[in-house]
Structures are given as structure tokens and as C-alpha cells.
C-alpha positions in Angstrom: -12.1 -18.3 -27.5 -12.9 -15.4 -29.4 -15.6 -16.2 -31.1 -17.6 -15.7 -28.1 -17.5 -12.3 -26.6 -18.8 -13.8 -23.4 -16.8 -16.1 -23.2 -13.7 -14.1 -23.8 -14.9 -11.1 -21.5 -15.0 -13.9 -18.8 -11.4 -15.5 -19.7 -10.1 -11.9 -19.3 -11.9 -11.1 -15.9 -10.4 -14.6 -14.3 -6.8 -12.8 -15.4 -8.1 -9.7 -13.4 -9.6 -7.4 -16.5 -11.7 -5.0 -15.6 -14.9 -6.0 -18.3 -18.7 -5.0 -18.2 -20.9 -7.0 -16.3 -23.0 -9.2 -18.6 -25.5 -12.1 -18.9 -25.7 -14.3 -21.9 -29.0 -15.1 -23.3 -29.8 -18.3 -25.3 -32.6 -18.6 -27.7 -34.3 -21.7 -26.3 -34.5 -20.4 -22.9 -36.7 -18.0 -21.1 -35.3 -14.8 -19.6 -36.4 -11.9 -17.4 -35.9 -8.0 -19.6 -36.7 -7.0 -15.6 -34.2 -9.0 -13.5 -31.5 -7.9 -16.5 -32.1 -4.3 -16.1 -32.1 -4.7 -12.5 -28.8 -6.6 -12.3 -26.8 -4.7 -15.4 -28.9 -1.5 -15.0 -29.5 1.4 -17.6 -28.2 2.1 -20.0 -26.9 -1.3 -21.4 -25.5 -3.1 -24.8 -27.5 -5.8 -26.5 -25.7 -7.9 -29.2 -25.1 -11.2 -30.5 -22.5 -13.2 -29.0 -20.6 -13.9 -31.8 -19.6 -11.5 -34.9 -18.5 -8.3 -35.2 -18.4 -4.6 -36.5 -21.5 -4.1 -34.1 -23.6 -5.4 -36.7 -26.9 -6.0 -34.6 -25.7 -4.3 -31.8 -28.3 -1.6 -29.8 -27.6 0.3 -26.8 -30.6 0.6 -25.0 -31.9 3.6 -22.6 -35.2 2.3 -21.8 -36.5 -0.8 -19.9 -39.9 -1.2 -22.6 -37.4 -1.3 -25.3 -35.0 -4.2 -24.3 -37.0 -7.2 -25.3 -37.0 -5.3 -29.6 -33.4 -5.5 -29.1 -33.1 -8.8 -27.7 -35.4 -10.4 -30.5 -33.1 -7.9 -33.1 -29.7 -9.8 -31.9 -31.7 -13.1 -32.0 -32.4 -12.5 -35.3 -28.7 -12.8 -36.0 -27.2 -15.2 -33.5 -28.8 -18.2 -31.0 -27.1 -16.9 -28.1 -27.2 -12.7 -27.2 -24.8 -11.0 -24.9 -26.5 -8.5 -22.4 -23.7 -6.2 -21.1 -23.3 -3.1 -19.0 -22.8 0.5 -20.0 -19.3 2.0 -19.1 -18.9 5.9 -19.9 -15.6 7.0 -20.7 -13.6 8.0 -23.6 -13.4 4.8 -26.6 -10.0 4.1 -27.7 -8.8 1.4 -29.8 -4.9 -0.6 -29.6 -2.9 -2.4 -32.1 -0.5 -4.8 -31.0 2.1 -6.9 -32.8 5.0 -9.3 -32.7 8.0 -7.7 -33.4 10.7 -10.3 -33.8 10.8 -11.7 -30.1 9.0 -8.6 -28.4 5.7 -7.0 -29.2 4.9 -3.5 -30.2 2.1 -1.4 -29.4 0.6 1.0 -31.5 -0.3 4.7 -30.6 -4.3 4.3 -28.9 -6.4 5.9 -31.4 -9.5 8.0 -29.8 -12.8 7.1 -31.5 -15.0 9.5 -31.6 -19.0 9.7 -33.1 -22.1 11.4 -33.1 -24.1 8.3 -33.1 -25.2 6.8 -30.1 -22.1 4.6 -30.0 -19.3 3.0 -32.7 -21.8 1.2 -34.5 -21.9 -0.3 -37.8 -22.2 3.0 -39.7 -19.9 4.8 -37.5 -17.2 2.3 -38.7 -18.3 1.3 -42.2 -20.0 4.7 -43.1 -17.5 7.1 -42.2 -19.3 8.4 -39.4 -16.9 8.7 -37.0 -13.4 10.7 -36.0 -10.5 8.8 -35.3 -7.8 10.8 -33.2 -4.2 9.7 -32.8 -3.0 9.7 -30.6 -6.0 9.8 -28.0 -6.5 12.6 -26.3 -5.6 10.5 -22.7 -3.1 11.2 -20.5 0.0 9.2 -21.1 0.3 7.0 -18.0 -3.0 6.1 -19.5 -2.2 5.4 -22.4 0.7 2.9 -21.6 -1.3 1.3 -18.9 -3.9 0.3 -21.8 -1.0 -0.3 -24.3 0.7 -2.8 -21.3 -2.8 -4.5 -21.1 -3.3 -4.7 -25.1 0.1 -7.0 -25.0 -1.1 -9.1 -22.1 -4.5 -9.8 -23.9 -2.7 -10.8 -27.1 -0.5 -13.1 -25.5 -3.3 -14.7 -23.3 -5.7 -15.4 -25.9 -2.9 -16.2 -28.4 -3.4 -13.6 -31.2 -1.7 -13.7 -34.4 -1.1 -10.8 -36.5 -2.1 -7.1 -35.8 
């Protein structure tokens, strides 16, 4: 279920997760870079739909440059994930089992002068990591609450 980040995003939403909006494109088919900016609007994510660490990954400002980024996450994957900016602050969640509970980890605030937590922001050391987030703390254990239901939904093992 994971493997696919559409496919996931979409297993969440039918639980009631708030996700981005996203299309999924697949390399044999034909697709509009007009009707996706029009329906997910500007700016937006383009990556493939399955890996990690943001490797191929581009966030795109400008309409003229969504079909270089499409062909860029093509490059490493047969099906691409279009998907909707959401501002806000980027926090990360570690959940565990704990005997027969679960524990939550402090959110850690990510913070980077790139465009976004890309591949260099995480691999390169270009990035800030602040624990615990600067978020208020109902927040904070409202996303800590939703971290354990995700891990028990899609069945995670380990941290």
C-alpha cells in the first residue's frame, strides 16, 4: 500500500485524512500540463509515484515548466504523482509499538532554505530540524493522535 504514494494518499482520505489533491500520471497515456494546473493549481509537486527521499521530486511555480518536470519524474518511475501545494509549517512524527500501546515521538519542525525538503535538504545537511516543533500543543497531539491512526491503518512495523 505504500509503495504508491497515490495510492496511500487515497486509502487515508477514504478514512477522512486531510491529503493534497492529486492526479496520477502514467507514461503510456496522454495528459493535459493545462487541465492539471487548472484543477491542482499553482504552485504544485511533481514526483514519481513510488520511492522516496524526494529524489526526482520538483515543485513547480510556473505553468511552462510542468511538462520538464513531468518528463524529470518519468525518467525515474512509469507512473508520476501530480499533487497540490499546501503552505504551512513541515513537521515530521515517529510512532512505535510499545508493548500493547504505541508511542509517539516529539514532532520535529523541518526547516530549509531550499525550495522544499528535498533530496539535499535531507541527505546534504541542508536543513534545521527543531524539536520539538515550534506548534502549539493541541497541535501537536492532534498530529501525534493521527500518526498512531495511520500506523495502525496501513499496518506499519517498526519506527
Amino acid at each position: 500500500l505504500t509503495f504508491s504514494k497515490f495510492t496511500c494518499n487515497h486509502f487515508l482520505k477514504s478514512f477522512g485524512f486531510n491529503v493534497a489533491e492529486s492526479v496520477i500520471l502514467r507514461s503510456r497515456e496522454s495528459h493535459n500540463t493545462e487541465s492539471i494546473v487548472h484543477q491542482l493549481g499553482l504552485p504544485l509537486f511533481v514526483k514519481p509515484n513510488i520511492g522516496g527521499s524526494s529524489f526526482a521530486t520538483t515543485k513547480v511555480k510556473e505553468a511552462s515548466l510542468l511538462q520538464q518536470a513531468i518528463e524529470k519524474a518519468f525518467d525515474e518511475a512509469s507512473e508520476v504523482m501530480v499533487e497540490s501545494f499546501i503552505a504551512g509549517t513541515e513537521v515530521t512524527c515517529g510512532c512505535y509499538r510499545a508493548g500493547k500501546g504505541f508511542q509517539q515521538l516529539p514532532l520535529t519542525e523541518v526547516v530549509t532554505r531550499n525550495e522544499f525538503f528535498d533530496y539535499n535538504a535531507k541527505y546534504k545537511g541542508e536543513v534545521e530540524e527543531i524539536t520539538p516543533a515550534r506548534i502549539p500543543d493541541d497541535m501537536a497531539a492532534q498530529i501525534q493522535e493521527q500518526t498512531e491512526r495511520i500506523y495502525r491503518l496501513i499496518g506499519a512495523k517498526g519506527i
